[in-house]
N, C-alpha and C positions, 0 to 999 in steps of 0.2 A: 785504447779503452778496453779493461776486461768486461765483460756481461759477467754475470754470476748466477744468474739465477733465468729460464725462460720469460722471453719479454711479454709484457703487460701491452696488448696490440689489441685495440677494440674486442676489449671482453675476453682476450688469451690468459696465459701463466696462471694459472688458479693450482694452488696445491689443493690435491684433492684427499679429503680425510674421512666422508662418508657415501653413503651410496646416495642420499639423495642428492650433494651436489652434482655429481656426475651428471643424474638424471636432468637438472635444472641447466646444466652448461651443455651438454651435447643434446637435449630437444627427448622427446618423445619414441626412443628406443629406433631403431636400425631393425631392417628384416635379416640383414647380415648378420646383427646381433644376436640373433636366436639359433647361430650355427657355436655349438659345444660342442668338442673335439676330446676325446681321453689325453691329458698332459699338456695341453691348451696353455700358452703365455697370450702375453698382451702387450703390442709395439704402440712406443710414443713419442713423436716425432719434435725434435726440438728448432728451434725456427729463428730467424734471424730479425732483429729489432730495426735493422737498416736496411735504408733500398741500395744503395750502393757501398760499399767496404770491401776493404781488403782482412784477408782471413791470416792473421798474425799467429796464431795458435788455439789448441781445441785440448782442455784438461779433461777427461774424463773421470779420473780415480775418486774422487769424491763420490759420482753417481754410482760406480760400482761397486762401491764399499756400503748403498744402500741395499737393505734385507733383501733377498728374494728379487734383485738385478741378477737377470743371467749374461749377457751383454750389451755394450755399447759400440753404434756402428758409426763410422763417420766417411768421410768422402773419402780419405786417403785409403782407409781399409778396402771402400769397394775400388779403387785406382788397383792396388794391386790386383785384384780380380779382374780387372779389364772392365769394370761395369759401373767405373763413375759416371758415364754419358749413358743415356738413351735416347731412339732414336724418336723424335716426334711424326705427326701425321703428314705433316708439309715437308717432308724430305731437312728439315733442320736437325738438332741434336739438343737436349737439355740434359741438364744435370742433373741428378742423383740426388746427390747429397751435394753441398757446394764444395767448390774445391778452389783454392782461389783466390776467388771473393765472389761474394755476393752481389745478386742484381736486382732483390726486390726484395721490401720489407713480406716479413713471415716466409720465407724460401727456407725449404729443407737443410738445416744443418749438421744435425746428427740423429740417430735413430736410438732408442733404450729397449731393450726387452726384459722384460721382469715377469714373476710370478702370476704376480693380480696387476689391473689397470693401475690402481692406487702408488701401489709402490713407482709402476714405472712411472707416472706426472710424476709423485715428489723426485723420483732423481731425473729427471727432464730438468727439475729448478735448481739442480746443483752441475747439471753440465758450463764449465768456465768455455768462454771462445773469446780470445784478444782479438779484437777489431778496428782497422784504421780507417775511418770516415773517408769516401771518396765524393769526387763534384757528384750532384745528382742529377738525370737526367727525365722530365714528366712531360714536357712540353712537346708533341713528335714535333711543331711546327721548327722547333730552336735542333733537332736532333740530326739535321745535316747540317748543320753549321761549320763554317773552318774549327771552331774553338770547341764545337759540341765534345762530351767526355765520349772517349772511345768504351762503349759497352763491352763488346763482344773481342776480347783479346786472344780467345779464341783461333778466331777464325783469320781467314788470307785477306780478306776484305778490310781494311780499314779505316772503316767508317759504317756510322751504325744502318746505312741503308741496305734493306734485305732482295726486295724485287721492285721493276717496271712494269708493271703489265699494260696492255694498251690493244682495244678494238673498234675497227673500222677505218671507214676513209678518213684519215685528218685533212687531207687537202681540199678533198669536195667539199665537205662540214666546212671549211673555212669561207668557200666559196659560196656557199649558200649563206653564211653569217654577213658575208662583205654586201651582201645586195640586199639583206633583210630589211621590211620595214620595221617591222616593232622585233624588240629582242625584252628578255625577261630574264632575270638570274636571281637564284637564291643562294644563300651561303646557309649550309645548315649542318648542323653537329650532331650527330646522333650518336650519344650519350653511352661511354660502358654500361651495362648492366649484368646482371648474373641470373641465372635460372633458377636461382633459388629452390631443390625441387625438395619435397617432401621431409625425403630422408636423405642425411648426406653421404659419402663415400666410403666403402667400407670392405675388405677383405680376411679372406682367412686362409691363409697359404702352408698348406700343409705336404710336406715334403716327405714319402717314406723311401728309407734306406735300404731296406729289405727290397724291395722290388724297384728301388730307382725311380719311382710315379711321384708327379709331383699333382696336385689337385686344389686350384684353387676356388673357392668360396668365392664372387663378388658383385659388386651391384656395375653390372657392365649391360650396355645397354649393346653392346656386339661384342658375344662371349669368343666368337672364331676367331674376327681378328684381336683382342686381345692373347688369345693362345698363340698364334703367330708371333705375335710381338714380343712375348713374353719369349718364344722357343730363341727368338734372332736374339734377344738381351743376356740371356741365363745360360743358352748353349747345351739348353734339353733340347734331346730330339722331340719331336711335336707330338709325335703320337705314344709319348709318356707324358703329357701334360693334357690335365682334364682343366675343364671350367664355367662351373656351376652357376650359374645367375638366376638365383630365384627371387623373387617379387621383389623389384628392385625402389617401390617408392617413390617413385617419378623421375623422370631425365631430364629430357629437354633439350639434350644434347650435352650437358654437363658431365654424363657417364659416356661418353665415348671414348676419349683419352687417356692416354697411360699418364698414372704420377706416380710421384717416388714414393707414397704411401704403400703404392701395389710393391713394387719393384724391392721395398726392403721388407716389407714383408715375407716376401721371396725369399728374399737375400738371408735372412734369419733364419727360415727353416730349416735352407740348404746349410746353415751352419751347424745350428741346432740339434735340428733330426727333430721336431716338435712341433705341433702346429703352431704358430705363429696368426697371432688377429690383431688385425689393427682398422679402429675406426673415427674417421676426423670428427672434431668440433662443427659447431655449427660456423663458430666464427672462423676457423682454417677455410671452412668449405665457401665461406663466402671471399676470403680475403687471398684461398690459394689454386683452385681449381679453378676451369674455365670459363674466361668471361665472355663475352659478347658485344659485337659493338664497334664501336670507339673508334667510330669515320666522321671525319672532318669530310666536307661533300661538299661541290658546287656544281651548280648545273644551270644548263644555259641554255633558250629556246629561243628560236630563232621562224618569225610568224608572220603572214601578212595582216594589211590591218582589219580584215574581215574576219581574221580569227585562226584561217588553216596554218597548222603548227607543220614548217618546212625543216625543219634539222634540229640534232639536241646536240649539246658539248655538254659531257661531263668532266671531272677531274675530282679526284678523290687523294686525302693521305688518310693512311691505314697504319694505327699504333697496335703493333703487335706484345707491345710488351718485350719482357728479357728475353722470350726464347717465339719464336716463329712457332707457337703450338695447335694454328689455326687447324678444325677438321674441315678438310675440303678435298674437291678430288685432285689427282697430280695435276692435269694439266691448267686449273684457273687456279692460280693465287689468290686471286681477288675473289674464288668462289664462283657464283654464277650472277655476278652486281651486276654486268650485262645487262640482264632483265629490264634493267632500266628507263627503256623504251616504254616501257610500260603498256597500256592496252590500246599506244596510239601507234598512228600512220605515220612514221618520217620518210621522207627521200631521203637523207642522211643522216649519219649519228656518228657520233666519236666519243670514246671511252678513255681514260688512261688511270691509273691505280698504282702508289706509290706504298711501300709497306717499309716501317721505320721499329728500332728498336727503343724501347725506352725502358725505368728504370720503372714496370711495374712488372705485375703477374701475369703468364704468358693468356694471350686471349684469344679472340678468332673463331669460337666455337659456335657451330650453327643451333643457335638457341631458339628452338619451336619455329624454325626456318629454315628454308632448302641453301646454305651456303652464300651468304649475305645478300638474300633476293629483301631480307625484311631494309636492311637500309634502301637497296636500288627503289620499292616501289614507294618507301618513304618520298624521297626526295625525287622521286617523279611525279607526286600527288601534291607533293609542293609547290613545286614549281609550276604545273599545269594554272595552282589558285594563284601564283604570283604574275602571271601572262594573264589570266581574265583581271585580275585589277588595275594590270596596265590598259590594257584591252575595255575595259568598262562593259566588261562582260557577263552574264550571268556564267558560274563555273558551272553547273551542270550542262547550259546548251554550250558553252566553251567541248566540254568532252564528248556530246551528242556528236557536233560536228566533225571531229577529229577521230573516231573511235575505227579503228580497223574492221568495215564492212564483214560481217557476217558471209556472205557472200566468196571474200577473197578467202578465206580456211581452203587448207593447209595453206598459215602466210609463214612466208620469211622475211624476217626481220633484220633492219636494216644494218644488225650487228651479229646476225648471223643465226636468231634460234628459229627453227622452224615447228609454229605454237599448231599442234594440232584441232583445237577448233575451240569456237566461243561465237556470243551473242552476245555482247556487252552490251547494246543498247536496253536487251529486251530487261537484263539485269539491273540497270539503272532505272529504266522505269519503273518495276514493278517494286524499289525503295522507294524512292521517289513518290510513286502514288501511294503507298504505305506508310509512308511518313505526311500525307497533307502537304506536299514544297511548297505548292503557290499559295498554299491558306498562310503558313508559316514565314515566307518572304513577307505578304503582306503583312504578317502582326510585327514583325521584324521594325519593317517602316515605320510603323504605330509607335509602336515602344521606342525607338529613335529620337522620334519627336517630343519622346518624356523623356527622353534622358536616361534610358535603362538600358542595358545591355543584353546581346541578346545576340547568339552566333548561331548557325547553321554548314558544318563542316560536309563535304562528300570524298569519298576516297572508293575510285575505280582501279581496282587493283588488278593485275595479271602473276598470277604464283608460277613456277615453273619446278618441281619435282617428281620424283620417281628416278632418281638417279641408279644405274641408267646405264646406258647403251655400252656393248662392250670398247666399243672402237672408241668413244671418247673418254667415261669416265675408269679412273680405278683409284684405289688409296695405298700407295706402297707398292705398288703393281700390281696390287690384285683388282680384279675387275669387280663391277660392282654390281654384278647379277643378284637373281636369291633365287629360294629352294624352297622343295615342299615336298616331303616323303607322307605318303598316306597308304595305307595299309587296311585292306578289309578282313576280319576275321571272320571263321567259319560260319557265325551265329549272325553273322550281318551286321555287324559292331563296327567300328572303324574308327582308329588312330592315324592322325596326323602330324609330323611334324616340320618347324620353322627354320631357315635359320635366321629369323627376324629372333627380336626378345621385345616384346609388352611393357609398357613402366604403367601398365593403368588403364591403357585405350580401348581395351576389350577386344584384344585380338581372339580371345577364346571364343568367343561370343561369333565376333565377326569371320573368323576363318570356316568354325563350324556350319556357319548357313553358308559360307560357299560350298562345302562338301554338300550340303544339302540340296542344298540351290541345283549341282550338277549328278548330283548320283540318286538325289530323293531319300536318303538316309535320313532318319529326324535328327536335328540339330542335337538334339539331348544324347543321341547313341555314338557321335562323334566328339573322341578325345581330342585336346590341344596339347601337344606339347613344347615348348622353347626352353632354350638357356642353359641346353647340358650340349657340351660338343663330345661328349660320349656317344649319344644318342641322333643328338636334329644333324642333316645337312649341313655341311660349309656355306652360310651366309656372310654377310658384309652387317647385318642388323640392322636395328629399328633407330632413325633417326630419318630429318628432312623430308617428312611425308611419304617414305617407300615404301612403309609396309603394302598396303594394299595395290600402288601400283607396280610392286615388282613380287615382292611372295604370295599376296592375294591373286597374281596373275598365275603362278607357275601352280599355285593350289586349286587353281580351276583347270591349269592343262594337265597336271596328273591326273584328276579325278579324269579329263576326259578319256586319258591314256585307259585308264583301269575301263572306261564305261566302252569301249572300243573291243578289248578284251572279255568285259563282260558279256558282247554281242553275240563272241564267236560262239560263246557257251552258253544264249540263248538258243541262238539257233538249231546248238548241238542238241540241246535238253527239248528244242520245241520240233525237232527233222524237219529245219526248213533250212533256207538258203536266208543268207543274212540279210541280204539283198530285199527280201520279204518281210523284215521288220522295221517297223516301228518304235520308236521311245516317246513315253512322256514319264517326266520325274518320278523314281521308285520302279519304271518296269519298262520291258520290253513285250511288244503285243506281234501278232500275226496280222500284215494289213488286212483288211477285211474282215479278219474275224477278232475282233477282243477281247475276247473271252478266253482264245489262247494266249497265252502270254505265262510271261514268267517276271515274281519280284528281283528285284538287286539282291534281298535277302538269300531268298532261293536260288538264283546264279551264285551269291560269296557258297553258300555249302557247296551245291557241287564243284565247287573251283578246288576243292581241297577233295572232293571225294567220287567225284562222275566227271572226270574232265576232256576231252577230244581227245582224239587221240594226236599223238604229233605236238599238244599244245603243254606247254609247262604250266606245273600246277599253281596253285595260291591265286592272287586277286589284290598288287600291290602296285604303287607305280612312284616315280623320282622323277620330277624335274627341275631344271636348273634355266630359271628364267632369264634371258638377255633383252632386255625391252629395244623394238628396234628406233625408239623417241622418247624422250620425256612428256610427260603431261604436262594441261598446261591449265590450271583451277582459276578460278575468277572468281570476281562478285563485288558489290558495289555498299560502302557503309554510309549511312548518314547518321550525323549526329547534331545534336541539338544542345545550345548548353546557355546556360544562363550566367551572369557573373556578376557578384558585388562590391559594388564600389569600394564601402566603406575595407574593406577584408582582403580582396581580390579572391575570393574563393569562387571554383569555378562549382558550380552543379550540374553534371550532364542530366539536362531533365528527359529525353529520349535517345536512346540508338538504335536503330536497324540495321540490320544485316542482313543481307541477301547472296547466299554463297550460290555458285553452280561448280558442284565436285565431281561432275556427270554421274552415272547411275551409281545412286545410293543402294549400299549392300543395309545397312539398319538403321534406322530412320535417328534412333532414342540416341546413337553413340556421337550420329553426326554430329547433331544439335548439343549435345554434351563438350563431345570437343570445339565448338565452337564458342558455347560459354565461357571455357576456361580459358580458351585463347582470348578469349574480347577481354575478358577479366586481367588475363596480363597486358596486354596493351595498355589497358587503362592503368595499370602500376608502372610502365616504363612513360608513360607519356606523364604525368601528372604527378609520381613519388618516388620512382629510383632512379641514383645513380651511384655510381663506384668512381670516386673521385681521389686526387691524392694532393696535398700540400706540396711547397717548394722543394721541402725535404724529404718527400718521398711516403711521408706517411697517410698510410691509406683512410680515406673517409668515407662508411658505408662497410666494416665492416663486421658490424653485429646487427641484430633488427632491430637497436635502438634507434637508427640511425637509416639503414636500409626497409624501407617499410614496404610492408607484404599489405594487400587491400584486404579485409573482411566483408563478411556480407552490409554491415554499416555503410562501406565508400560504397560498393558493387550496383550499379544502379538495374534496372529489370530489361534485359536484353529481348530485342524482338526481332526473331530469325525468319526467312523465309530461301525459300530457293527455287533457281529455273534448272533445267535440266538439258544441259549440252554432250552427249555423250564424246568421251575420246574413241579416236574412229578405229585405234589401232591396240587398243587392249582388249585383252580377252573380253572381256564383258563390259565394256564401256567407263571403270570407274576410272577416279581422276585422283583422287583423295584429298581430304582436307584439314589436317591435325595444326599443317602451319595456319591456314590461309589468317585466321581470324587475328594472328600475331602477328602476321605480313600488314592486312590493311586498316588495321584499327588507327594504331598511333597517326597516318595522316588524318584519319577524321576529323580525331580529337583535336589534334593540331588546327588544324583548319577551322574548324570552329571558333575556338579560340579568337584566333587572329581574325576571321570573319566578324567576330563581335567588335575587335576592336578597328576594325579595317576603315571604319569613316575618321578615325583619328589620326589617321598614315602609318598605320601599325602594317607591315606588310610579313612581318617573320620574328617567331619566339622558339628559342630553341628548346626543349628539352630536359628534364622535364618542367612543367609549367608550374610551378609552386604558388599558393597564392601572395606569398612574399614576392616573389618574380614580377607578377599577374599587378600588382599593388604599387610596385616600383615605376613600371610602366606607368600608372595611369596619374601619378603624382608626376613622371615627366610630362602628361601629358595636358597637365592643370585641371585631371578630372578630381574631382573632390564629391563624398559622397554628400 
């Protein structure tokens, strides 16, 4: 079959002939978008209508015969470059441009560059590509199959299974399962979705000839290792490649990975000599960049009949899509699902994680969570409510009892993480009495007895990020420490910079009161800087909760660096012995006498103009932080939700949340990011998913389809928090950007099913639609 024209793919192929379409198809402008270049073209990426086919032939000459097309790139052109493959995060390889055949509907098939954007979409619609329809593959369950179609022909492997992963005792867990009395198991799906962030993907790869520099524009939420990746693909050396991330729009983890949007970008300039910009659709970015998600889950606990929860079995299959593009560190595949154990006590645990190829868009990406902890403590707050219903138990004194003593910190878990510290009981209580429980079980009963519905969900979650230590984690070999260059000028001013990059969380905000917090400098007189590898530290960036516990830790050990330094040159400037001073934030004093003393202000000048002798001059310091453990963030949600018969529509009439992120650096951000995390929850649990037909074609790839909540669904969140410090970071914090995305959806869930729980409703996967919600209750002969 020829294509003739770019496919019509949830809201794609639009010839474009004005500038407001543009504006109406690709969303509300890109901050990328505001990067003009003198000689500036515009790349347009053409894309494949099937999830599997073989690639018969690719006619360009029509598209290039359009005005003001400078060229068209295709996968054979970068073959001879050596750079039809790049390499992904997971140690796998994805294509370019396809070459071949294609593995999923909208995959890069050829690239256009033209004058204006205009030109390049209409000759996008006149790229021909002959296509021979191949078996399709969406099911991961059918994807080891003898007969399953081989995806990856590729590779030496054949057969589309990617990895094994597996942790803990299998034979003890087996043994503890053989003498159990009560056991409990759920089966539950936790549903692709997409991070849908702000603004979508977008670069501007500007290559000059004259000096050999190449310098890209993008919305990269870890501008280093994308230059890294970039030098290993293109075969620039790395320190002629700049790259600029400025206000990137939101991530979520979506901006962490390389796509062939970046990569031919690239690839055009170096052809070109020109800048080269290219920015996806909103529907590419939802239907081609990374998704999240898409574990098949089981899980099994294994408890006496008084309730102590003695062993878990998990078992997981994990749909990676066409290409392994998961972001996680080298040595877990599975990410850190582990966590699974969740905030309880087992004697044993056994894990194992199975990753399959199929015919969609590569996934894996840790979306507003630390590397698939949001499935693990999903489906351990599952399971927890499906052992109290076998148990005829209340779930909350179900997890009182069970809950890893306060007491036992620093515990190691019985699959191996060692959670630096927590209070999970004090945290559920203080939802718990927040929320009215025992008024609310009682009206529960009441309404029962009418005939109304009425759930009350709990989700005690344990988060595990700040990745992290050198000895365990890195991505590509690089380790995954961070950095913090901060710099006091003569006048007492002070610039810092990251190698995290911000998509919105107020790292400006938050980094400066650490400078202040440690040196006493006002927050207002300390610069931020991120996102140019010109300038910041080699970072690993802002994703899975690390800012604050790995660059906010090394931004408080510079500053202490510089404040150690600024001692000597108290003392020098006060003719004392160092030994003889004092600090409180903003100065150093004489003990005894306070009056002597000198400002930080005062110490930065002389540091440039009166300094010791013996001592080098300036007042600046670098560090490069190795966390010797990851944090480990908690907190307990409850949620409240009502549900109608006639509709099946749910209304969460209350939710609580109660985070403990240990010492909060600013109060307003926490609770901010806390909001927008519960807010997404509430969209993966109750209205997204990214799904695909027999044939491959994807459903959920526009927002007519894929729905974003408004403040209409958004019901009024009520936050509160305890405070458990981490024992081993500089300043005790823990951080919490994922946690509210890690433990919401069990709430919700639980809820749910909670409402329906006296009808033997014991598990609803994902999201809960009120058509779902409605189907249910018509099996269940409830009629409003």
């Amino acid at each position: 079959m020829i294509h003739k024209t770019s496919p019509e793919i949830g809201g794609m192929g639009h010839s474009i002939k004005r500038k407001e379409d543009l504006r109406f198809i690709q969303g509300k402008g890109n901050y990328v978008d505001d990067v003009h270049l003198p000689g500036m073209v515009y790349g347009q990426l053409v894309r494949s209508p099937y999830a599997h086919a073989r690639l018969k032939s690719i006619n360009t000459e029509k598209a290039k015969a359009i005005p003001g097309v400078l060229a068209v790139i295709t996968g054979e052109d970068l073959a001879k470059a050596n750079l039809a493959w790049m390499p992904t995060l997971s140690y796998d390889k994805q294509m370019v441009l396809a070459t071949g055949k294609v593995l999923f509907q909208s995959q890069e098939v050829a690239f256009v560059v033209a004058e204006d954007r205009y030109a390049a979409a209409d000759a996008a619609e006149l790229v021909e590509v002959e296509y021979e329809e191949l078996p399709v593959l969406v099911d991961p369950k059918k994807a080891l199959d003898p007969d399953a179609p081989l995806l990856r022909e590729d590779r030496e492997q054949k057969n589309n299974h990617i990895f094994h992963w597996e942790v803990g005792d299998r034979q003890a867990t087996e043994q503890v399962f053989e003498k159990a009395e009560v056991k409990a198991s759920v089966n539950a799906f936790f549903p692709r979705c997409h991070p849908a962030p702000l603004e979508t993907c977008g670069c501007v790869a500007d290559f000059s000839r004259a000096t050999g520099r190449l310098t890209v524009y993008m919305t990269s939420q870890a501008p280093h290792a994308h230059r890294t990746v970039f030098s290993l693909v293109g075969g620039i050396p790395e320190n002629n490649i700049r790259v600029i991330s400025p206000d990137i729009g939101g991530g979520f983890g979506n901006k962490v990975p390389v796509y062939p949007g970046y990569v031919c970008a690239i690839v055009a300039s170096l052809t070109l000599g020109v800048p080269v910009k290219w920015i996806e659709t909103r529907s590419e970015n939802l239907q081609s960049t990374g998704f999240a998600r898409d574990y098949h889950m089981t899980a099994e606990i294994a408890a006496d009949r008084e309730g102590k929860m003695q062993a878990l079995r998990v078992k997981t299959l994990a749909d990676h899509g066409a290409f392994n593009a998961a972001a996680q560190p080298t040595k877990f595949p599975a990410g850190l699902f582990s966590i699974c154990t969740g905030s309880y006590e087992y004697a044993q645990a056994f894990c194992e994680v199975d990753g399959v190829y199929t015919n969609k868009a590569p996934g894996g990406i840790a979306y507003r969570c630390s590397f698939r902890v949001t499935e693990a403590a999903y489906l351990i707050e599952r399971a927890v409510d499906v052992l109290a219903l076998e148990l005829k138990m209340d779930p909350a004194e179900l997890r009182r009892k069970n809950f890893i003593p306060a007491a036992m910190f620093p515990y190691k878990s019985s699959l191996g993480w060692t959670y630096d510290s927590g209070n999970y009981e004090a945290a559920m209580n203080l939802a718990l009495e927040k929320i009215g429980y025992q008024q609310l079980r009682k009206e529960q009963a009441e309404r029962r007895k009418k005939g109304e519905l009425m759930g009350i969900g709990i989700s005690s979650f344990t988060e595990i990020v700040g990745a992290g230590p050198a000895h365990t984690f890195d991505i590509l070999g690089i380790k995954m420490f961070d950095s913090c260059e901060i710099r006091i000028h003569p006048t007492g001013k002070a610039m810092a910079r990251m190698g995290t990059k911000s998509q919105g969380q107020g790292h400006e905000t938050t980094y400066a009161q650490i400078v202040a917090q440690e040196l006493g400098i006002p927050a207002a007189d300390v610069t931020i800087e991120e996102g140019d590898t010109d300038t910041a530290p080699y970072g690993l960036g802002t994703y899975a909760s690390r800012s604050t516990p790995t660059s906010g830790a090394a931004t408080a050990i510079a500053a202490r660096k510089i404040r150690d330094k600024a001692k000597k040159i108290a003392a020098y400037l006060l003719e004392c012995n160092e030994n003889d001073l004092e600090w409180e934030p903003g100065k150093f004093f004489v003990k005894g006498a306070p009056s002597k003393s000198k400002t930080i202000q005062e110490i930065a000048f002389a540091a440039y103009t009166n300094i010791p002798p013996g001592l080098e001059a300036g007042l600046e310091a670098v560090d490069y932080y190795d966390p010797p453990n990851l944090t480990f963030p908690f907190g307990t949600y409850v949620c409240v939700v009502d549900i109608d018969k006639g509709t099946g529509e749910v209304k969460v009439r209350r939710f609580v949340a109660v985070d403990d992120c240990g010492n909060i650096i600013n109060p307003m951000i926490v609770e901010g990011q806390i909001h927008g995390g519960l807010t997404e929850g509430l969209a993966i649990a109750f209205m997204q998913q990214i799904d695909y037909d027999e044939s491959g074609n994807i459903q959920g790839g526009s927002f007519q389809d894929y729905l974003l909540p408004t403040a209409v669904e958004t019901p009024h969140w009520e936050t509160d928090k305890t405070c458990t410090p981490s024992p081993h970071h500089p300043f005790g914090a823990k951080g919490v950007g994922e946690s509210p995305n890690v433990g919401s959806p069990a709430a919700f869930v639980n809820a749910v099913v909670d409402a329906l729980s006296h009808l033997g409703v014991k598990h609803i996967d994902m999201p809960i639609t009120p058509w779902k919600v409605w189907k249910v209750l018509q099996e269940k002969g409830v009629t409003s």
